[in-house]
VEXLORO-126664 format. One line per field, with one value per atom (N, C-alpha, C): residue in one letter; atom name; y negated, z, x negated. Coordinates in steps of 0.2 Angstrom, whole numbers, plus 5000, padded with zeros to 4 digits. Example, Ala and Ser with C-alpha at 12.3 -4.5 7.8 and 13.67 -1.06 7.14 Angstrom:
<nodes>
code	(A/A/A/S/S/S)
site	(N/CA/C/N/CA/C)
c2	(5028/5022/5016/5011/5005/5000)
c3	(5039/5039/5039/5035/5036/5039)
c1	(4934/4938/4934/4936/4932/4936)
</nodes>
This chain:
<nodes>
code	(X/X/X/X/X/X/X/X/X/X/X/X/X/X/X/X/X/X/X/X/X/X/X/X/X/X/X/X/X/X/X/X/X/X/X/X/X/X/X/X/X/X/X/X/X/X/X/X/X/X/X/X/X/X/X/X/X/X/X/X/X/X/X/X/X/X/X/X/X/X/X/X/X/X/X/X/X/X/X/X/X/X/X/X/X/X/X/X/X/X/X/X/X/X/X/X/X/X/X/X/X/X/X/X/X/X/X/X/X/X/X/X/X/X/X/X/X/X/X/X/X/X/X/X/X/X/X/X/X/X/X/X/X/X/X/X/X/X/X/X/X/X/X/X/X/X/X/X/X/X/X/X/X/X/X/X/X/X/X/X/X/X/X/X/X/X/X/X/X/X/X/X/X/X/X/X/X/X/X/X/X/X/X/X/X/X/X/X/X/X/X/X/X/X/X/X/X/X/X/X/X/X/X/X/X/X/X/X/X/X/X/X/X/X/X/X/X/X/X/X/X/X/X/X/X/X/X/X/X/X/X/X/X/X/X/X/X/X/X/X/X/X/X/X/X/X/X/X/X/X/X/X/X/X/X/X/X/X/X/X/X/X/X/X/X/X/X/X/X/X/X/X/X/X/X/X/X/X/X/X/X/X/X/X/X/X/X/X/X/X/X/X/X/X/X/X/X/X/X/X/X/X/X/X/X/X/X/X/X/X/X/X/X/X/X/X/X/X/X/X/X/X/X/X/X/X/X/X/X/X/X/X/X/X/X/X/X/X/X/X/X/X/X/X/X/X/X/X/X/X/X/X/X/X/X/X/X/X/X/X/X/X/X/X/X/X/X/X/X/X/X/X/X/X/X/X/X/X/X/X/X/X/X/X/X/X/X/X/X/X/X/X/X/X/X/X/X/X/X/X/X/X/X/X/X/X/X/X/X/X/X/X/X/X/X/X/X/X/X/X/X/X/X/X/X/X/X/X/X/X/X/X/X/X/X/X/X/X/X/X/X/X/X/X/X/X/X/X/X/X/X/X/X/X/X/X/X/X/X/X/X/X/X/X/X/X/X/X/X/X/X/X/X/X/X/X/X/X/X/X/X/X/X/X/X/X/X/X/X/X/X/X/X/X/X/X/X/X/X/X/X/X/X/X/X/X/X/X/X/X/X/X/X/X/X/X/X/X/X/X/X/X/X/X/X/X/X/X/X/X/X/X/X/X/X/X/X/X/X/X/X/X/X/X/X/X/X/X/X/X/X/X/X/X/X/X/X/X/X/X/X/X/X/X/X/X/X/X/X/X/X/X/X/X/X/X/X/X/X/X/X/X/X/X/X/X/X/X/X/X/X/X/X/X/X/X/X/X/X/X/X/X/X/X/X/X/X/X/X/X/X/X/X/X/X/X/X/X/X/X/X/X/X/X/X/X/X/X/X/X/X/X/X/X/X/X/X/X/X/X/X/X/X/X/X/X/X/X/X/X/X/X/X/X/X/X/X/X/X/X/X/X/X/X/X/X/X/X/X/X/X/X/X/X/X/X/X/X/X/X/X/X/X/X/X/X/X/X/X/X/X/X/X/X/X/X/X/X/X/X/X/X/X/X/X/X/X/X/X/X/X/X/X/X/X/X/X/X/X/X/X/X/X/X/X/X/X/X/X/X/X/X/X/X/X/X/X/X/X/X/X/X/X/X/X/X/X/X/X/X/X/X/X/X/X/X/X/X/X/X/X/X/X/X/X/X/X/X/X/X/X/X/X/X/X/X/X/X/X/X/X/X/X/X/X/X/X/X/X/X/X/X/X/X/X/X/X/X/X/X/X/X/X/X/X/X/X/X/X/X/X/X/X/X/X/X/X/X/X/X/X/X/X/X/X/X/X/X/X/X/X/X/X/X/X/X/X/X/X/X/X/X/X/X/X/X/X/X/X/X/X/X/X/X/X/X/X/X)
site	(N/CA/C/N/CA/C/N/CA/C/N/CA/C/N/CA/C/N/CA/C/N/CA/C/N/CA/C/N/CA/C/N/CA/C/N/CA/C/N/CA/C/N/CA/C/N/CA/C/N/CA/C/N/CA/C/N/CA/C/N/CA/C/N/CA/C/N/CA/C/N/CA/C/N/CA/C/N/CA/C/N/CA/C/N/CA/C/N/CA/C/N/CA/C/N/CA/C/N/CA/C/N/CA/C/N/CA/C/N/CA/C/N/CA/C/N/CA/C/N/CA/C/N/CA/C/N/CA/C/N/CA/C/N/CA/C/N/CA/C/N/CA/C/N/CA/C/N/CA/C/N/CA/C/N/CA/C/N/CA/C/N/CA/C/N/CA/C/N/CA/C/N/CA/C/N/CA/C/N/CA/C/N/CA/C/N/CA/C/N/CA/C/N/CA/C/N/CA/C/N/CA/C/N/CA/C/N/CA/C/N/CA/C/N/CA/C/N/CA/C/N/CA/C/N/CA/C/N/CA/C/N/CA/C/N/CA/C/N/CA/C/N/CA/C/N/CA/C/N/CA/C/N/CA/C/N/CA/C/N/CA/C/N/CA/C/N/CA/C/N/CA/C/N/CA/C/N/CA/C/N/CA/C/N/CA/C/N/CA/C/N/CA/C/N/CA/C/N/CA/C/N/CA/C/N/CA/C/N/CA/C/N/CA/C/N/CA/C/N/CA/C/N/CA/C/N/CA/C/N/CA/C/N/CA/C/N/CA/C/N/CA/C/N/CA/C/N/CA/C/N/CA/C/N/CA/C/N/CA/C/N/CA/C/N/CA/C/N/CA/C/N/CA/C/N/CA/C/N/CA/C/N/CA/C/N/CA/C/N/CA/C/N/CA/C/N/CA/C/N/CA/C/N/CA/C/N/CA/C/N/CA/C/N/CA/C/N/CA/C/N/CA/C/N/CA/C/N/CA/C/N/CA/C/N/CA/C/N/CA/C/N/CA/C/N/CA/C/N/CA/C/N/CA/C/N/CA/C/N/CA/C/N/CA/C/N/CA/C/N/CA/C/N/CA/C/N/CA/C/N/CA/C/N/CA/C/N/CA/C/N/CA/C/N/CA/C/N/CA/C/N/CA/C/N/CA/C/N/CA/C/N/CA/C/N/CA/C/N/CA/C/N/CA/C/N/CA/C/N/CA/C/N/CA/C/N/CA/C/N/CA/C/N/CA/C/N/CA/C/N/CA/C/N/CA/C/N/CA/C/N/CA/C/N/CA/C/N/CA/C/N/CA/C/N/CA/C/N/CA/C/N/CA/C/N/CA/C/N/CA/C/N/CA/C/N/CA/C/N/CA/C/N/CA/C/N/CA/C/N/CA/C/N/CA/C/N/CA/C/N/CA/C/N/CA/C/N/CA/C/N/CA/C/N/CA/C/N/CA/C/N/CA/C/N/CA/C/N/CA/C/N/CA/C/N/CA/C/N/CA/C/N/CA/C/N/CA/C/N/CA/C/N/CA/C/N/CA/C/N/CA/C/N/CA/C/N/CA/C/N/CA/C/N/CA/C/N/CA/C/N/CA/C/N/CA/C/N/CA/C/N/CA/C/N/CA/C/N/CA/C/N/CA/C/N/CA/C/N/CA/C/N/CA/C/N/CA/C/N/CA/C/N/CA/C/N/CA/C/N/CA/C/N/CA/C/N/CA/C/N/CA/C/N/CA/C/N/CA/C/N/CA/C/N/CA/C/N/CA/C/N/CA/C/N/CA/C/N/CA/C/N/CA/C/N/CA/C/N/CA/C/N/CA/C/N/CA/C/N/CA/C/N/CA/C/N/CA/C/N/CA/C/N/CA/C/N/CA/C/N/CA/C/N/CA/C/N/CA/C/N/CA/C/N/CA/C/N/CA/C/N/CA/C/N/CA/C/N/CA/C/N/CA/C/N/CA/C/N/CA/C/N/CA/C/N/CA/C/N/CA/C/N/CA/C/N/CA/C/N/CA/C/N/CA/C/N/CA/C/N/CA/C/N/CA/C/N/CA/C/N/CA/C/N/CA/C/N/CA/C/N/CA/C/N/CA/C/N/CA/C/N/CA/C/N/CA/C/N/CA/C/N/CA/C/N/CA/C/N/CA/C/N/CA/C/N/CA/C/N/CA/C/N/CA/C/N/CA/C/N/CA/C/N/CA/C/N/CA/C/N/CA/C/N/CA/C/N/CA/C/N/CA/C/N/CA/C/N/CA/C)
c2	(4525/4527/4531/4531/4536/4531/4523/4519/4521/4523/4525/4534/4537/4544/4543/4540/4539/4535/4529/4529/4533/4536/4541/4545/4548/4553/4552/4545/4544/4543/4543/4540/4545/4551/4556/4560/4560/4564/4562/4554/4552/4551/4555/4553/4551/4549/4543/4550/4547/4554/4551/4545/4540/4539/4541/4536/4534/4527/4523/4523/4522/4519/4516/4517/4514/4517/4518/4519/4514/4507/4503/4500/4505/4504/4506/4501/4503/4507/4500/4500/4508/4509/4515/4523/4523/4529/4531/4528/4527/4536/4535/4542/4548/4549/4556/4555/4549/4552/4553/4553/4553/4563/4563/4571/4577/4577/4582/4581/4574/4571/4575/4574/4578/4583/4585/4593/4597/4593/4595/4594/4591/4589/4589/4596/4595/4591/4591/4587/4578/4576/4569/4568/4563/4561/4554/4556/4550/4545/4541/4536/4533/4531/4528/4524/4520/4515/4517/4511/4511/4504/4503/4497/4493/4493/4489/4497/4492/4499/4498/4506/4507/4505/4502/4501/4508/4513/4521/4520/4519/4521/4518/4513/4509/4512/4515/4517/4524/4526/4534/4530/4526/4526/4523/4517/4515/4523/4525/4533/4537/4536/4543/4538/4532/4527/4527/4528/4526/4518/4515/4509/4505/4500/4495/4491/4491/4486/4480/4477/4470/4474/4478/4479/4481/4484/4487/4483/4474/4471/4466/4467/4463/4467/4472/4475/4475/4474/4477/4478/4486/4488/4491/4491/4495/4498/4497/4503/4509/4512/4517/4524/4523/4527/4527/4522/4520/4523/4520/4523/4530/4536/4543/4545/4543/4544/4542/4537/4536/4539/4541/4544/4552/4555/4561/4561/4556/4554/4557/4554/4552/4559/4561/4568/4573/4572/4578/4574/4570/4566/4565/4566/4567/4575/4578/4585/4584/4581/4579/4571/4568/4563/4564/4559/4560/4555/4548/4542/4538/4537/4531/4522/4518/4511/4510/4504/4499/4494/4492/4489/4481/4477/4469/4466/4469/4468/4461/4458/4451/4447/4452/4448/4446/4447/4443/4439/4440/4435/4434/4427/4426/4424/4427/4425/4430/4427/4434/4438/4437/4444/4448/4443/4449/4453/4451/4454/4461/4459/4465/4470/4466/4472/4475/4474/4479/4484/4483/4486/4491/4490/4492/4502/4498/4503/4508/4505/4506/4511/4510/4515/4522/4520/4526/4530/4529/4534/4537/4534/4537/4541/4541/4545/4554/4549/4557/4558/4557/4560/4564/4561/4565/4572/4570/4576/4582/4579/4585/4587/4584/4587/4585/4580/4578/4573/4569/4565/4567/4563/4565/4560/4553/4546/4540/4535/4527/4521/4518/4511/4507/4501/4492/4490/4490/4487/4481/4473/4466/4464/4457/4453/4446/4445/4438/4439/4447/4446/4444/4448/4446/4439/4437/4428/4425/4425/4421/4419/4424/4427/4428/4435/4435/4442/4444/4450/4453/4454/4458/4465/4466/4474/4474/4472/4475/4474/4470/4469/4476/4478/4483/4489/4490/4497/4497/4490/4490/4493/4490/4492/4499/4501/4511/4511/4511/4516/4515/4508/4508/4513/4514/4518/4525/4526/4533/4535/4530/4532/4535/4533/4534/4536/4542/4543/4543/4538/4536/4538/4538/4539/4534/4529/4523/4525/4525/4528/4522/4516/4512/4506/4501/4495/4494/4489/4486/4479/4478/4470/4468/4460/4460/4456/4457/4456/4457/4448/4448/4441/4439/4431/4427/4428/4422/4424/4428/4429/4433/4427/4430/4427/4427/4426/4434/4437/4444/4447/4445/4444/4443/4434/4431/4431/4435/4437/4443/4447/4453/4451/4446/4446/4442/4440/4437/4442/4444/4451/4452/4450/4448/4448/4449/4449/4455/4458/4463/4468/4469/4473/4477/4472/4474/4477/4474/4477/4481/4486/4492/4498/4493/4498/4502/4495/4498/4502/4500/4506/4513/4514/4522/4520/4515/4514/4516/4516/4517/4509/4506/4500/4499/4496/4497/4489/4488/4482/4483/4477/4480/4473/4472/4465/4465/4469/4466/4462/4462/4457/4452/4452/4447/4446/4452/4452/4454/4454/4454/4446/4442/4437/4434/4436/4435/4436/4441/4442/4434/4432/4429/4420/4419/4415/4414/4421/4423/4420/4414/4415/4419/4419/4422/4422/4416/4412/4418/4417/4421/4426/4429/4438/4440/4435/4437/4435/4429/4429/4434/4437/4441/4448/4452/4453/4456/4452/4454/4459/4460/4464/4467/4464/4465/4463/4466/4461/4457/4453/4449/4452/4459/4464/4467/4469/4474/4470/4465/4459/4458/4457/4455/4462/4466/4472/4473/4472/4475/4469/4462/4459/4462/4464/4467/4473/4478/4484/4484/4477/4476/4474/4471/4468/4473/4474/4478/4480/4485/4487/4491/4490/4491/4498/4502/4512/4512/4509/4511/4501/4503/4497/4500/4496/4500/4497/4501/4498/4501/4499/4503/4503/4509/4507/4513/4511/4512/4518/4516/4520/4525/4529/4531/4528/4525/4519/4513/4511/4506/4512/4515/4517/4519/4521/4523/4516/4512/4504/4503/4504/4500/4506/4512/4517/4515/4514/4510/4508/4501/4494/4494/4500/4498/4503/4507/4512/4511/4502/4501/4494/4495/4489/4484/4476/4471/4472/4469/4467/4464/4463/4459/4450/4450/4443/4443/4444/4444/4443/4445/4444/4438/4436/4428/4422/4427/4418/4419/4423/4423/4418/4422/4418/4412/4409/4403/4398/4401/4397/4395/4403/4400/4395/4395/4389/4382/4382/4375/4373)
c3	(5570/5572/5579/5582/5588/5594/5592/5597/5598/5591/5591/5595/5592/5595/5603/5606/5615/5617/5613/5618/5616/5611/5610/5617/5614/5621/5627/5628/5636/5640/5634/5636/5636/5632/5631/5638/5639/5646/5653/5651/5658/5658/5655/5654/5648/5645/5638/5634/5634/5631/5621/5621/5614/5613/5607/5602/5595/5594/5588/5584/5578/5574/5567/5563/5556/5551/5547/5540/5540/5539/5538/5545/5549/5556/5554/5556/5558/5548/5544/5538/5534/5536/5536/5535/5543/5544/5551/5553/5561/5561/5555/5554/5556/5550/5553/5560/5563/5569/5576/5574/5580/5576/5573/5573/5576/5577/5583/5587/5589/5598/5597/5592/5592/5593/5588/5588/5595/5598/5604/5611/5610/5613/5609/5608/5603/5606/5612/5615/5615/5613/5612/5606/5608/5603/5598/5591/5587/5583/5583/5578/5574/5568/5565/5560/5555/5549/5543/5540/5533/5531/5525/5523/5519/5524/5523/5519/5513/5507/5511/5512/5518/5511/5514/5508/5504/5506/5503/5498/5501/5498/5490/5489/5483/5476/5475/5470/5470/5473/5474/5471/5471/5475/5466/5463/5456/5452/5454/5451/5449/5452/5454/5453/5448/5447/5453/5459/5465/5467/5463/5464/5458/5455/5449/5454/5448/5451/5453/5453/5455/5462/5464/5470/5474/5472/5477/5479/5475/5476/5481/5482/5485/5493/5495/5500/5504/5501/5506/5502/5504/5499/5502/5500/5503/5501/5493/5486/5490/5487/5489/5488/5484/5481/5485/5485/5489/5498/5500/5507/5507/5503/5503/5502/5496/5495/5503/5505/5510/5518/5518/5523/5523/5515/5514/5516/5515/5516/5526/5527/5534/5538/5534/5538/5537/5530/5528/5533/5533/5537/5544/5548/5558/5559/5553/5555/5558/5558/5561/5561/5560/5562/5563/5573/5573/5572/5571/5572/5566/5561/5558/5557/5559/5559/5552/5548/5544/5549/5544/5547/5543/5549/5547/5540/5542/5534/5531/5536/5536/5535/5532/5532/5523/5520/5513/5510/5514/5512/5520/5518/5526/5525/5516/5514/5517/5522/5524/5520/5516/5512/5505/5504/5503/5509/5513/5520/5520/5521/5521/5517/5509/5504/5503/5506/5507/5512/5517/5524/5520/5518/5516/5513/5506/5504/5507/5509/5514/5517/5522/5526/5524/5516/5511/5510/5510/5510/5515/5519/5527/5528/5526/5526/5524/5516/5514/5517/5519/5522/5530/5533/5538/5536/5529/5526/5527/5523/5520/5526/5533/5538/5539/5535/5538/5541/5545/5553/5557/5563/5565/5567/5564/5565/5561/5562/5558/5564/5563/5566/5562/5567/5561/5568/5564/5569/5566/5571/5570/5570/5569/5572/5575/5569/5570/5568/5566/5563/5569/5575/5579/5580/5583/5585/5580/5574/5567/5566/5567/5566/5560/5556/5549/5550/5557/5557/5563/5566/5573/5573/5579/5580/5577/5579/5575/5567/5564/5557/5555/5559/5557/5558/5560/5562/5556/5554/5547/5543/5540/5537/5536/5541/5542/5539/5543/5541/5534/5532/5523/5518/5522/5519/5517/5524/5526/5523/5522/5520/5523/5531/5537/5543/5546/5552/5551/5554/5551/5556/5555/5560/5564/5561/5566/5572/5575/5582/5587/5584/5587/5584/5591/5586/5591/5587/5591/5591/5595/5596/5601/5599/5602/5610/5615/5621/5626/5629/5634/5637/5641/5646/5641/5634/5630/5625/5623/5618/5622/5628/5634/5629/5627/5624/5626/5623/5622/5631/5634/5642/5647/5645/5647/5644/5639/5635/5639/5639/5643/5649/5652/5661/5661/5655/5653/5651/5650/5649/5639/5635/5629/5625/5619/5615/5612/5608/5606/5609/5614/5619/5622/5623/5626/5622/5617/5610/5606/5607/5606/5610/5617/5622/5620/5621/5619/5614/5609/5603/5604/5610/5611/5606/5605/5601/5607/5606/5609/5607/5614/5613/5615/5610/5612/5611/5616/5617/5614/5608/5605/5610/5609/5610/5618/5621/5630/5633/5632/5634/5628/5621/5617/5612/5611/5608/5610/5618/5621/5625/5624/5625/5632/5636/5641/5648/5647/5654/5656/5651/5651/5652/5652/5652/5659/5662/5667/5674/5678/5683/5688/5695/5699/5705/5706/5708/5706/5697/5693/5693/5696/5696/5702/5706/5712/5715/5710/5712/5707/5703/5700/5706/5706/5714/5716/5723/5727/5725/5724/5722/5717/5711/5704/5699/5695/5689/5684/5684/5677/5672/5669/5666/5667/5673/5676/5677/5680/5681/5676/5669/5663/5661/5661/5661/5665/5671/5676/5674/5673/5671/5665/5659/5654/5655/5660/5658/5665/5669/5672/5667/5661/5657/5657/5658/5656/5649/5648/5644/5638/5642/5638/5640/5636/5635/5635/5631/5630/5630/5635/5628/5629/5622/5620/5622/5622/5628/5625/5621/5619/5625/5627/5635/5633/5633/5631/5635/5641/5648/5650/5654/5659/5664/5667/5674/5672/5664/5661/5661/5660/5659/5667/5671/5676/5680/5677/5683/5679/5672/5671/5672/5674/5674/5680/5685/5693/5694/5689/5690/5689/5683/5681/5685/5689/5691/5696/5699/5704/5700/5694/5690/5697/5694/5698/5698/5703/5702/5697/5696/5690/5693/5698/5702/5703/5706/5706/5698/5693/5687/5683/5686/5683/5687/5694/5697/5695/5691/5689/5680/5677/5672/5672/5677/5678/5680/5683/5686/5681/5677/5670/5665/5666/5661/5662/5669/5673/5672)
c1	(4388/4394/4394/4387/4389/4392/4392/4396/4403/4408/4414/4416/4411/4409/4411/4403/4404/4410/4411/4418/4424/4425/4431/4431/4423/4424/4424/4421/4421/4430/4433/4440/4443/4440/4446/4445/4439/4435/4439/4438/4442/4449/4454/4461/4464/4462/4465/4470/4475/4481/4481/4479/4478/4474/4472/4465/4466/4464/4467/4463/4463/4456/4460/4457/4458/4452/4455/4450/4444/4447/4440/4436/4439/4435/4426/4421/4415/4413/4414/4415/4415/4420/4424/4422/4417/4413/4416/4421/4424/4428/4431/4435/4430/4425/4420/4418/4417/4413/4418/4424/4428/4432/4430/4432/4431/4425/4421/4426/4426/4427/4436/4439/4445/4448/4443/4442/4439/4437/4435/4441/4447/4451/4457/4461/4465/4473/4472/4481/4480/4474/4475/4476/4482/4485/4482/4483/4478/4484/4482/4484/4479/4480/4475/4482/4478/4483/4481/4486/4484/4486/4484/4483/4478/4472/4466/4463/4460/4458/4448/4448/4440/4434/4427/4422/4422/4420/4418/4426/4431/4438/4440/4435/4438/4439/4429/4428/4434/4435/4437/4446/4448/4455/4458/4449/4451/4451/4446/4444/4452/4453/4460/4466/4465/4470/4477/4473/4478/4480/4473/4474/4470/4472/4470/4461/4459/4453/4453/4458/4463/4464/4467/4470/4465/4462/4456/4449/4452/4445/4449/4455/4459/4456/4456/4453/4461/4467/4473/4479/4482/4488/4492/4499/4506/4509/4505/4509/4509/4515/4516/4512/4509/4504/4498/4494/4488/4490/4496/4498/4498/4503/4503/4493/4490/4483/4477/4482/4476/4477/4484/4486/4483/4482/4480/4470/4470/4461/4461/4464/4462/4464/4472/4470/4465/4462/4456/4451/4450/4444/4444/4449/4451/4453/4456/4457/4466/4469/4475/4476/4482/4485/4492/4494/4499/4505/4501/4504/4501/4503/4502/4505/4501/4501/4501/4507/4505/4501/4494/4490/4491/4493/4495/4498/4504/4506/4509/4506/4507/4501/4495/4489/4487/4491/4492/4495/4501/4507/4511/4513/4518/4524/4526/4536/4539/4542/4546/4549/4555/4558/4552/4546/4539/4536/4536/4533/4537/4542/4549/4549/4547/4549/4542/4536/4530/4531/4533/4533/4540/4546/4549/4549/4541/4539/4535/4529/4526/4528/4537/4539/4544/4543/4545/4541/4535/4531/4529/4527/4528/4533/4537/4542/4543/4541/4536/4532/4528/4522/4525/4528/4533/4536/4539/4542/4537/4532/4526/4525/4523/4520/4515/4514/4506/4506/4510/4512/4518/4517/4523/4527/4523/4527/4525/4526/4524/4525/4522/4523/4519/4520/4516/4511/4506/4501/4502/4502/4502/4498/4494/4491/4494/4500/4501/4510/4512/4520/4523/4524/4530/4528/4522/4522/4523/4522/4525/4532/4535/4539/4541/4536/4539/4542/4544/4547/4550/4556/4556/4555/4557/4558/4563/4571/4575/4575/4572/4572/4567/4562/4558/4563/4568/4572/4574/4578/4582/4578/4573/4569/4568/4566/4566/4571/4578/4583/4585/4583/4585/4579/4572/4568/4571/4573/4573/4582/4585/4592/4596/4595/4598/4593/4593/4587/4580/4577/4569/4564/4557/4553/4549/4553/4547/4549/4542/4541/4536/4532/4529/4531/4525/4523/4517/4510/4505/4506/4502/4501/4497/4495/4489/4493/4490/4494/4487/4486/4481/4482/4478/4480/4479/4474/4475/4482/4483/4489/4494/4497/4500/4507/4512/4517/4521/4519/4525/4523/4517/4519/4525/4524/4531/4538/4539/4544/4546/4543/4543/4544/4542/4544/4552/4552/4561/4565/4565/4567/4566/4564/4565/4557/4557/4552/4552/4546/4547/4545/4541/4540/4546/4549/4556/4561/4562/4565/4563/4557/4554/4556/4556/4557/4563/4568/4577/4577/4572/4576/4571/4568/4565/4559/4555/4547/4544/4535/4532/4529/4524/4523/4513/4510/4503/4501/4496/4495/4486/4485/4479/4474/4470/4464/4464/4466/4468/4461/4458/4449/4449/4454/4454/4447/4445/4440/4433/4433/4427/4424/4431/4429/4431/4437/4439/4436/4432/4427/4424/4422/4415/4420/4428/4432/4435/4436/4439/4433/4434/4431/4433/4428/4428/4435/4436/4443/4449/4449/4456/4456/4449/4450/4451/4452/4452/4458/4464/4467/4474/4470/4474/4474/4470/4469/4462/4460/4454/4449/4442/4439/4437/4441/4440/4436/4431/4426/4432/4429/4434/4437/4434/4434/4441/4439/4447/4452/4452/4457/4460/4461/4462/4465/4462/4465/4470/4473/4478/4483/4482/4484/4490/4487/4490/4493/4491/4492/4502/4501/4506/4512/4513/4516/4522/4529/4534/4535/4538/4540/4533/4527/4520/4518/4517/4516/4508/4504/4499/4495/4487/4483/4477/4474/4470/4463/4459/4452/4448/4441/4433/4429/4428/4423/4418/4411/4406/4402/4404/4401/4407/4405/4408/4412/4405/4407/4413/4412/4416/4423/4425/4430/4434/4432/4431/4435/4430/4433/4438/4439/4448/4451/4452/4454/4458/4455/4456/4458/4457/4460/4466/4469/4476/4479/4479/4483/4487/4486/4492/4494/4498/4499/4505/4500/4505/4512/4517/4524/4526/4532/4532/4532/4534/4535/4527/4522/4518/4514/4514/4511/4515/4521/4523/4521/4518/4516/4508/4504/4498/4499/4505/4505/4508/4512/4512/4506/4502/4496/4491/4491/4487/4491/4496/4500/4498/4498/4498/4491)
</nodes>
């Protein structure tokens, strides 16, 4: 875990006002070792989720009948119970959280009005836990909702307010957003998608995968990095790429080094035009 450790810190050191994680990140030891890093930088702001039930978490969750042995061997839950229990894990475990993610609530089922009525629940409890004070938000981390289309932003606002019974805390959404899963890109350069309909409704918006897993460096030639603009490693290029996309708050980036944070730090800091980031995603169309 001291991988999650050094980049935490490398990012909080050099700027980073966000740090995301998850329970079952770095099978579900990610939590303890980013706490120091926090505790040691108390104005950055954390987000982590819930959902995905952590390995450590199982026995402890059938234990405490927060979760049936069926659900917990299922490895993902919305019950409202298992959400308040895991959200209380995770603040005893970071020492704070400010922002909680439903994590892919689309990764068991793809019926939309099932989709709906987890997220639904999901955001009831959330809610309480806003009450108690122990967040100060919620959103929906995706992988595949908005491009599936098993949900929008505004269907997720409904959703809140029907939770909350009028004024709700949804505050985000994530999404994976990069030159391969450029879609909420060109929607955003059209003025539409949900980046843009996050933006309107006052959400905060976070673009997760921008390198695509680690994979785009190594996709990207020398040519596209250069014509995304002159002097950039493949690395940065892909990243200014993204981080130009309208309507996009935050994305999220592991960098290992210093020097690795340092050059996207750089790269993004005079984000493309938008005219100019449509004639790159047209190129790559063509």
């Amino acid at each position: 875990m001291r991988a999650a450790d050094q980049a935490a810190r490398t990012a909080v050191e050099g700027g980073a006002i966000w740090v995301d994680t998850a329970p079952n990140y770095g099978d579900g030891h990610t939590h303890a070792a980013l706490a120091p890093v926090l505790a040691d930088h108390p104005k950055t702001h954390l987000a982590t989720k819930t959902g995905f039930v952590a390995p450590g978490q199982r026995w402890a969750a059938v234990a405490q009948g927060v979760l049936s042995e069926g659900q917990a061997a299922a490895g993902h839950s919305l019950d409202g119970g298992f959400v308040r229990w895991q959200i209380r894990q995770s603040v005893a475990d970071l020492g704070r959280v400010d922002l909680v993610f439903v994590h892919n609530p689309e990764s068991t089922a793809r019926h939309r009005p099932w989709v709906h009525a987890r997220v639904r629940g999901a955001f009831a409890a959330l809610e309480e836990c806003v009450d108690a004070g122990l967040i100060s938000g919620y959103g929906v981390a995706t992988w595949t909702g908005f491009g599936a289309g098993i949900f929008t932003v505004p269907e997720l606002l409904g959703l809140a307010a029907q939770a909350a019974g009028g004024d709700h805390h949804l505050a985000a959404v994530q999404l994976p957003v990069s030159l391969v899963v450029d879609a909420p890109i060109r929607q955003a350069l059209n003025g539409g998608g949900p980046l843009v309909e996050a933006r309107d409704a006052g959400l905060l918006t976070f673009a997760s995968a921008p390198l695509h897993g680690g994979e785009l460096p190594e996709l990207v030639t020398p040519e596209l990095a250069a014509l995304i603009r002159p002097g950039l490693s493949s690395a940065a290029a892909c990243l200014l790429a993204v981080a130009s996309t309208p309507c996009l708050d935050v994305v999220l980036l592991s960098a290992s080094t210093s020097e690795h944070w340092a050059s996207a730090r750089d790269a993004v800091a005079l984000p493309l035009e938008s005219r100019r980031l449509q004639e790159i995603i047209d190129v790559l169309a063509a």
